[in-house]
Wavefront OBJ file of the C-alpha trace (Angstrom):
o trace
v -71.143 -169.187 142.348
v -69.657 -165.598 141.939
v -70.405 -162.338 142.857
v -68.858 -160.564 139.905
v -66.598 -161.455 136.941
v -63.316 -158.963 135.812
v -60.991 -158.654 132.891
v -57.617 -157.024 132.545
v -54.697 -157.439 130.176
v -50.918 -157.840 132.255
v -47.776 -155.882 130.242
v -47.390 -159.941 129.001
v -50.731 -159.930 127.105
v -50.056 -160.266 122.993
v -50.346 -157.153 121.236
v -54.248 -157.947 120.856
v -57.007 -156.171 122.634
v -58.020 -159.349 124.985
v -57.770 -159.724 128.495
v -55.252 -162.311 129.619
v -56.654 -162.852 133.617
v -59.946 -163.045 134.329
v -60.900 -162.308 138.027
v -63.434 -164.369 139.273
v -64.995 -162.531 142.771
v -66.639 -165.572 145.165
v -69.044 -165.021 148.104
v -66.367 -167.088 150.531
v -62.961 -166.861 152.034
v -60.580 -168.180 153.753
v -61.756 -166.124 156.991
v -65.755 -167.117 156.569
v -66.854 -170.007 159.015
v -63.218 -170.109 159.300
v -62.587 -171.321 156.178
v -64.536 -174.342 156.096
v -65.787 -174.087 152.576
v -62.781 -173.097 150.592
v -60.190 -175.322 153.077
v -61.445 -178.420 151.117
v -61.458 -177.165 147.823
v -58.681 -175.559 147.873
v -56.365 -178.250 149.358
v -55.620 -176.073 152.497
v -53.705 -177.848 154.916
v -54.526 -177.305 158.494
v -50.684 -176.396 159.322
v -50.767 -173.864 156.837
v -54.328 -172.396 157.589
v -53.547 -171.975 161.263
v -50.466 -169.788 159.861
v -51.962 -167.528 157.625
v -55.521 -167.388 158.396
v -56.358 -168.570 162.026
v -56.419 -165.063 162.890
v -59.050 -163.784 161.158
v -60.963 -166.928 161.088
v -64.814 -165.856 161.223
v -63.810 -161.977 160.111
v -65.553 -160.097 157.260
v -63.701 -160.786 153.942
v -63.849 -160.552 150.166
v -62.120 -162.843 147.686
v -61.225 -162.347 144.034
v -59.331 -165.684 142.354
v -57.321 -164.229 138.938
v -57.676 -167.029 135.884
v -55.222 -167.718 133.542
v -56.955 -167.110 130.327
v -54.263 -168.623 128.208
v -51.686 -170.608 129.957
v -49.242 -171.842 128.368
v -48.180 -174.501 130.883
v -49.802 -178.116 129.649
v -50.814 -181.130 131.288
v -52.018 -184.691 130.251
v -53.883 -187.582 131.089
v -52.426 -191.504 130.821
v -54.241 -194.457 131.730
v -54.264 -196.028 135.393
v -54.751 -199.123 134.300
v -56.242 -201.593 131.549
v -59.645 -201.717 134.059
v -61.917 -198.991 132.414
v -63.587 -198.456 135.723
v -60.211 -197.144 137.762
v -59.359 -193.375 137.676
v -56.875 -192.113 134.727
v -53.982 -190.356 135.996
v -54.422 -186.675 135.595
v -51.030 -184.373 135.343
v -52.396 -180.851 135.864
v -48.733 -179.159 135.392
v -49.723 -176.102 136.598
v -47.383 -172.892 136.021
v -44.958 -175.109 135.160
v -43.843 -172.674 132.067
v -42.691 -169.097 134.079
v -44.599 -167.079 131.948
v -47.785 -168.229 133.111
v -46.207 -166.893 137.298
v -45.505 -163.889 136.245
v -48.709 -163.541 134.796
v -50.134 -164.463 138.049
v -47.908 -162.519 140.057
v -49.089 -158.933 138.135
v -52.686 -160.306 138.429
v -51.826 -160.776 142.147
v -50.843 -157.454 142.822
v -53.693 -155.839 140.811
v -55.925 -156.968 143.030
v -53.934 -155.241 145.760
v -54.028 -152.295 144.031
v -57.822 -152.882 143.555
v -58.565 -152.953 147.052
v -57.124 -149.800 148.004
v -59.405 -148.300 145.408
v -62.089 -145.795 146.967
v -64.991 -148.309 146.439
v -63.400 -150.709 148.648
v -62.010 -148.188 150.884
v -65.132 -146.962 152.205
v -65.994 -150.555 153.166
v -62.711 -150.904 155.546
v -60.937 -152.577 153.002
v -57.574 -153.998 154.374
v -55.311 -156.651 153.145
v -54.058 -159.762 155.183
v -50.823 -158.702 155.276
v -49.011 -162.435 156.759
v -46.950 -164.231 154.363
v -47.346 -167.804 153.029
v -44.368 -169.553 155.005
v -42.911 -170.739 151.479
v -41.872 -167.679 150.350
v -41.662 -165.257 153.677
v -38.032 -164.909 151.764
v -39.025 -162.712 149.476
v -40.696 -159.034 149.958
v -44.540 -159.262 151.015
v -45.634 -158.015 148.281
v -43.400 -158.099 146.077
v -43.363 -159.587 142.344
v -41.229 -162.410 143.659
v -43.506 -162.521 146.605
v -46.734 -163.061 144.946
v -45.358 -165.266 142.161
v -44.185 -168.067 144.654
v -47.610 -167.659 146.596
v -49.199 -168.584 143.255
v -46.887 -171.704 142.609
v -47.418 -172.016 146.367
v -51.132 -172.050 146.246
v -53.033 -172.219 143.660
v -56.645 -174.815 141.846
v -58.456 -175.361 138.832
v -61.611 -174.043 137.934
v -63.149 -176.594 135.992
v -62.638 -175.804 131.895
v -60.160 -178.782 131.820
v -59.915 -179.580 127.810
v -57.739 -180.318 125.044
v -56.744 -184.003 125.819
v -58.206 -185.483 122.935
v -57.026 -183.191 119.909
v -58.698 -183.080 116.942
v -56.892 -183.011 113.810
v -55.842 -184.346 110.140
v -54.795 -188.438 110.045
v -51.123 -186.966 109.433
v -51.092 -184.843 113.060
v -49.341 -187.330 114.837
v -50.927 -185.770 118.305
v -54.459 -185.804 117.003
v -56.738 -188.476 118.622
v -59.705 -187.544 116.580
v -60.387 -186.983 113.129
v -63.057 -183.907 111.919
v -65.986 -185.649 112.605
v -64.900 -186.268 115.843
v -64.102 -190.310 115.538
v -61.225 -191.811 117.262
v -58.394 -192.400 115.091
v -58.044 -196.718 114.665
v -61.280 -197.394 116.900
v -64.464 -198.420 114.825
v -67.692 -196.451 116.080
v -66.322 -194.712 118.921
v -66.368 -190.663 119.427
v -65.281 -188.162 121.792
v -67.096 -185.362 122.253
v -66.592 -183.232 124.503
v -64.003 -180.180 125.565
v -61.319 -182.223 125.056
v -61.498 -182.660 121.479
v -60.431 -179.073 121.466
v -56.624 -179.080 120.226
v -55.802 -175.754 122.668
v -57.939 -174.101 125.645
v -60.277 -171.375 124.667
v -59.991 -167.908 126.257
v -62.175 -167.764 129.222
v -64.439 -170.229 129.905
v -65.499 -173.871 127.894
v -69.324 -174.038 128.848
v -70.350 -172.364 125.429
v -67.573 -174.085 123.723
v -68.946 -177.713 125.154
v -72.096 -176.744 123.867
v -71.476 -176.183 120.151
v -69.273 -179.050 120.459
v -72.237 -181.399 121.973
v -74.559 -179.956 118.978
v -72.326 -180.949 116.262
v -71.317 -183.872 117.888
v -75.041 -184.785 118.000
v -75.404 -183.449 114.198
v -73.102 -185.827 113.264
v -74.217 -188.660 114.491
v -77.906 -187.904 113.531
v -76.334 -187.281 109.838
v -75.114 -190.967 109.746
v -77.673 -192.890 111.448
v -80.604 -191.441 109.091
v -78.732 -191.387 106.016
v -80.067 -194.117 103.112
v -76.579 -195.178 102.958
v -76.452 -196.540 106.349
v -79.374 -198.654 106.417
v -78.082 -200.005 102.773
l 1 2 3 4 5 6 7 8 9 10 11 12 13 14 15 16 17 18 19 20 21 22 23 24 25 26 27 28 29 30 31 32 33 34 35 36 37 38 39 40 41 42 43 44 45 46 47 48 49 50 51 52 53 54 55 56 57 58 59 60 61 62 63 64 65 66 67 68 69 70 71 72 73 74 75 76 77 78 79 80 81 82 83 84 85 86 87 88 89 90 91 92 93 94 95 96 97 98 99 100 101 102 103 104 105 106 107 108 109 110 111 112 113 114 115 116 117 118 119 120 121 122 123 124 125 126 127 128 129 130 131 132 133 134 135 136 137 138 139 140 141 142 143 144 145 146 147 148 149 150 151 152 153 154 155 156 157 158 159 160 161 162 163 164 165 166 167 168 169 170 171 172 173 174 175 176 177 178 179 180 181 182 183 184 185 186 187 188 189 190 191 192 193 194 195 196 197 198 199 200 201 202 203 204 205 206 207 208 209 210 211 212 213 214 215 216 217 218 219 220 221 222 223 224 225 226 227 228 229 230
């Protein structure tokens, strides 16, 4: 879950009014039950946790994640295998395009800048000042600093999408066509998030929904129809 949800718009944003990082405050840390909840699902490896957070493992914290809320760096999926029932291969390639780090790296120290706000001043606020060992080469705090902790360490969120496309017969990318059929595949349909042909802003859930209604709409629409049963 979350504790509270924030928007801002880095000097990268387009010349729009929307955010382009969402921050995303949790009820956990790296410090609570020393770290035992967030270790696992965020890929912390004890080596590293004993140098960074050991210290203030069972301390009072507060974590904020910042979201990409349009990346630009793109992944795929490829089959594992012709067994339908193994795994696919899933290339995340995240911040793989620099843009999307220094993105991260403004969120990053935002949230710095955030925490020596009053509100979390009168609460003791204090940041955990010891670097990631990866990039104790450049400034603590620093642009350069926070950018390689991102590359360094960094997860999904769910909202995984787009793998799918949908789009005209002559897209050669497209795997679907408008009514959401797989391109050379007689009655078969995708329909989910990853018909979408690029990631929403923020998050899918909504997005899956209206997809999963028209999805549902469509296949309703050919089942009943007189034609069908002609």
């Amino acid at each position: 879950g979350c504790e509270a949800l924030g928007y801002i718009r880095t000097k990268y944003a387009n010349s729009s009014n929307f955010p382009d990082i969402e921050y995303i405050f949790v009820p956990a840390s790296l410090a609570l039950d020393s770290g035992s909840s967030l270790r696992k699902t965020m890929e912390i490896t004890d080596d590293l946790y004993n140098a960074v957070w050991k210290d203030v493992g069972g301390k009072d914290a507060w974590t904020v994640w910042p979201m990409l809320l349009y990346p630009k760096s793109t992944g795929f999926v490829r089959l594992a295998s012709t067994n339908p029932l193994k795994p696919p291969k899933i290339i995340a390639n995240f911040l793989t395009e620099k843009i999307d780090v220094d993105v991260m790296a403004e969120a990053l120290q935002t949230v710095v800048e955030l925490s020596k706000t009053r509100a979390f001043q009168k609460f003791g606020s204090k940041l955990h000042d010891v670097p990631i060992p990866g990039c104790a080469q450049f400034p603590f705090g620093s642009l350069d600093y926070w950018g390689c902790s991102a590359r360094y360490i960094t997860t999904q969120l769910h909202h995984q999408c787009c793998t799918n496309k949908m789009g005209p017969s002559t897209d050669p990318g497209a795997v679907v066509d408008p009514s959401l059929r797989v391109y050379g595949v007689s009655g078969l349909r995708v329909i989910d998030t990853s018909v979408m042909p690029v990631i929403t802003g923020g998050h899918t859930m909504a997005t899956a929904y209206m997809i999963a209604e028209k999805g549902s709409d469509l296949i309703k629409e050919m089942w009943l129809s007189q034609r069908f049963f002609k």
